[in-house]
N, C-alpha and C positions, 0 to 999 in steps of 0.2 A: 349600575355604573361599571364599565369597563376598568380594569385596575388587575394588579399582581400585588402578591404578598410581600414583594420590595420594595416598589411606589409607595406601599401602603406604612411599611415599618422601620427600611433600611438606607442610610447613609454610609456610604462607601468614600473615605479618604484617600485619595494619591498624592502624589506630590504636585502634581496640575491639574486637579479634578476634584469636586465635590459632585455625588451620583448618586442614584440609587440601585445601580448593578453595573456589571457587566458583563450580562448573556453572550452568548458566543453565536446565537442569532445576529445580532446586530453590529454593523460595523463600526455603531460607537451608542453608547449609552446614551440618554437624556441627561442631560448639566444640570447639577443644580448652579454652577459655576465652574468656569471654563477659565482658568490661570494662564494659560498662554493666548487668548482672547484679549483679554482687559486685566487692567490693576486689581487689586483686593477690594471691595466694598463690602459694608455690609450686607449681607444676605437676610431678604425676607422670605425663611424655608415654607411657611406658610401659602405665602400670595404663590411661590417656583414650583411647589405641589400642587396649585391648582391649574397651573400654565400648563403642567405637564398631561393632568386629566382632562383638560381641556380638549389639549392635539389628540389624545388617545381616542378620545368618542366623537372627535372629527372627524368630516366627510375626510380627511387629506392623510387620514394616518399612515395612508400607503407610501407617503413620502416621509414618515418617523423611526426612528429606528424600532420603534417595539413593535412594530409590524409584520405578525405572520411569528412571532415569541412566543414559546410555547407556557410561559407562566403567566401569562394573559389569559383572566378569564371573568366572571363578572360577581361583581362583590356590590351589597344592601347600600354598606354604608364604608367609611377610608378611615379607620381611625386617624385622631389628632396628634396623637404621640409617637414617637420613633421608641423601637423594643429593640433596634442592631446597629450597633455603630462597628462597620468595620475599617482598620487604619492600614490598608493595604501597601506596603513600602520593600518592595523585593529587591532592590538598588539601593545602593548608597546614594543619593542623592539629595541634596538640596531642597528643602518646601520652601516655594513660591508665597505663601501663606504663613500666618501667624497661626496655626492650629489650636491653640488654646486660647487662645479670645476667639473662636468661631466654635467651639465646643463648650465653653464658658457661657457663651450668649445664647446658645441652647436651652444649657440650663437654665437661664435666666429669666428665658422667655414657656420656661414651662413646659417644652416640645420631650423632652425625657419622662418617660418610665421608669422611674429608677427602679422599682420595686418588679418589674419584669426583663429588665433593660440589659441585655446580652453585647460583652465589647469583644472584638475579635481582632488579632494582631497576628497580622500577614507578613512576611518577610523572608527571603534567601536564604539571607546570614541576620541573624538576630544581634549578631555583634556589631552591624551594621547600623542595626534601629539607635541612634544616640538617643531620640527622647524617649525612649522605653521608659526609664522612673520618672520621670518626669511628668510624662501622661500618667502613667498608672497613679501615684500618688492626686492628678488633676481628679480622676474616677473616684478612688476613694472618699477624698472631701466632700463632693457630691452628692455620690451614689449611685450604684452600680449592684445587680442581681450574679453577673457571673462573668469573669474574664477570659476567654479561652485564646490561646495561642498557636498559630498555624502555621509551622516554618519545614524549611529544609533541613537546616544543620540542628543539633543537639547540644551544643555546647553549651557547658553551665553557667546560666544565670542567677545569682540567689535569689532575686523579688518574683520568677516563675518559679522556684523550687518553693518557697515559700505561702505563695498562693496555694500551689497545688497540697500542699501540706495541711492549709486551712479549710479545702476543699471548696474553696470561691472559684474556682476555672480547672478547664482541663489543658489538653496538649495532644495538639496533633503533629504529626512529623511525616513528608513523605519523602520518601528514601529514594533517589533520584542518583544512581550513581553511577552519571557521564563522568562525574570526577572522582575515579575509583580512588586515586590519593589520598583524598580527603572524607570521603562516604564512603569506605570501606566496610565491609559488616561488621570486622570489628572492633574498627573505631567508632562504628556507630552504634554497637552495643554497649560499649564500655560507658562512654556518655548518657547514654540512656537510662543503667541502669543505675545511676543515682537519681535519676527524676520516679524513677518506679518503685524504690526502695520507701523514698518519702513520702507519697503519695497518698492520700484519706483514701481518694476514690480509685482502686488499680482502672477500672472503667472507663475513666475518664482520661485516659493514656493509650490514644491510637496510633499505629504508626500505618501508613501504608507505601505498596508496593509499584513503583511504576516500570509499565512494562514499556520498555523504548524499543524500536526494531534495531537488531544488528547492535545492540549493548548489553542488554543483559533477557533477550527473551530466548532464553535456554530453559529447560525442568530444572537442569540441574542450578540453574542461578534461583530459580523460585523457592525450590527443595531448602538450598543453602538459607534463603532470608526466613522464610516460616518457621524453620527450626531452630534458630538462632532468637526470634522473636520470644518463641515455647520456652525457650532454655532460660531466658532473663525475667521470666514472670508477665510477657503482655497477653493482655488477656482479648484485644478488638485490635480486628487489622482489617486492612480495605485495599485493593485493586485499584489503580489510578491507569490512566492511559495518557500519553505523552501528548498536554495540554498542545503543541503543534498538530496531531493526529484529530483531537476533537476540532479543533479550529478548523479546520481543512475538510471533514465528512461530516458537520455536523448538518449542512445544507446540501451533501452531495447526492448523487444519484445512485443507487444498486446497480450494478456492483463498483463498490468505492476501489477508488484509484490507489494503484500502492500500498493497498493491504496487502500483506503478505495472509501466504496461504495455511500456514499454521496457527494464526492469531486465536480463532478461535479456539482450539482445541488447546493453546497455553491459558486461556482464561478458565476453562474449565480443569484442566489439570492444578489453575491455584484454589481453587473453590473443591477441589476431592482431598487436597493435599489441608486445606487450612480446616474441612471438616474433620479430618482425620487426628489431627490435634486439639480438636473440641472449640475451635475461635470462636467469637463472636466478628462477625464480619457487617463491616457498615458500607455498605455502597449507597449509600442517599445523593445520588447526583444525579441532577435529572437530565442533563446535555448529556454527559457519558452514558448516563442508560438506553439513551438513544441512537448512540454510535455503537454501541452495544450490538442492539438488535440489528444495525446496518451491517458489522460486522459477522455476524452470524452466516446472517442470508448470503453475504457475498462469498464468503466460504464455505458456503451446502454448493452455490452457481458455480465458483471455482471446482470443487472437485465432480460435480455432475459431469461439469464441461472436460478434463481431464481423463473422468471415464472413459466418455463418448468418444473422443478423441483415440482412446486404445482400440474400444471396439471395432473403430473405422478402419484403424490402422489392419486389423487380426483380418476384416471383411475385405481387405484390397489383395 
């Protein structure tokens, strides 16, 4: 059967959305429930999981979003249980949704692994998420294998200092700083390093770097954040690329539009720079590894062509 490892294990919360991804192939995910659609009903995740394998190994998949998705690929059998719940909220906004009576009735209906069951909490500003305790104590009473946290900002919370204390979750942080004001390196070490101080697992404490064009892709801004990472004790860092840039080249043609022509060679000067302070580096993205390799080749074409273009010039 045709199937991905998210069909197969992950629910994705938004604030208008129950999903199982959302690849950057597709220009909208498969619903398990569509909030600005129709009213809230109950959700039979069961019977929406099979609608969804259904369209997939249909003649018409050409008309589904997972079509031509590169985590598409063919699996024995679909496990029955969800092992990822992530509560994806990067705005202050509003749920549409009662979220705890539709993560409740999960449980209830036996669709959790608790005993492998990974929660992930996505957000901007985590000062933002209000039901942050609220959910987490929901997980706790239940059951829940590992909580990990995925945000922008740093600011301290005690029930994530405290998890990561206990070594139940980790903390990811990517350092995104359009708003120098506020993500400054050293307002964002300073915060930081109370989360790394406490910490059971230093490991489990990534932070990574995103390269924006025309904000901070200098050596010297890279140099700055790596060393500053070295100095506060983080021991995994990762390379992010400005989620507009992946959205835009991840369907594009060779050679991609508006890459600038250093790109490459700043991704490689973070990868000499972060080997040289002994990091552990996590690039596990499989859309960015792919814009990756597009941006390579576009900048081997860009400076060939650049050559050529002297030589022509020296031969006239």
């Amino acid at each position: 059967m045709k199937t991905c490892k998210y069909i197969n294990n992950t629910l994705i919360f938004t604030s208008d959305n129950i999903t199982p991804c959302y690849s950057c192939f597709s220009n909208k995910a498969p619903f398990y429930f569509n909030f600005n659609i129709k009213e809230y009903e109950n959700i039979n995740f069961k019977e929406k999981k099979q609608e969804i394998l259904k369209k997939i190994n249909s003649e018409n998949i050409k008309s589904f979003p997972c079509y031509k998705c590169c985590q598409l690929t063919e699996y024995e059998e679909t496990p029955s249980k969800y092992t990822h719940i992530i509560l994806s909220f990067w705005n202050n906004i509003t749920l549409k949704y009662n979220i705890f009576d539709v993560i409740l009735d999960l449980y209830k209906q036996n669709l959790l692994d608790t005993d492998n069951m990974l929660i992930e909490f996505q957000s901007g500003d985590i000062d933002n998420f209000k039901e942050l305790n609220k959910l987490i104590t929901l997980f706790e009473a239940n059951g829940y294998k590992q909580i990990n946290f995925f945000i922008n900002n740093v600011k301290y919370r005690p029930i994530i200092d405290e998890i990561l204390k206990q070594g139940k979750g980790n903390l990811s942080v990517i350092f995104d700083n359009r708003d120098k004001k506020h993500l400054s390196i050293n307002y964002f070490s300073k915060t930081l390093k109370m989360y790394i101080e406490n910490a059971k697992d230093k490991n489990g404490i990534k932070i990574y770097y995103t390269l924006i064009k025309d904000c901070n892709d200098s050596k010297k801004d890279i140099k700055n954040f790596i060393e500053s990472m070295y100095k506060i004790g983080i021991n995994v860092i990762g390379l992010r690329l400005d989620y507009k840039d992946i959205s835009n080249w991840i369907n594009s043609a060779i050679p991609l539009y508006n890459c600038k022509k250093d790109f490459s060679d700043l991704i490689l000067y973070f990868f000499r720079i972060a080997k040289k302070y002994s990091f552990y580096l996590d690039m596990d993205y499989t859309e960015q590894n792919i814009v990756l390799k597009k941006i390579f080749k576009t900048n081997k074409l860009q400076k060939k062509s650049f050559i050529n273009k002297i030589k022509a010039f020296f031969h006239k």
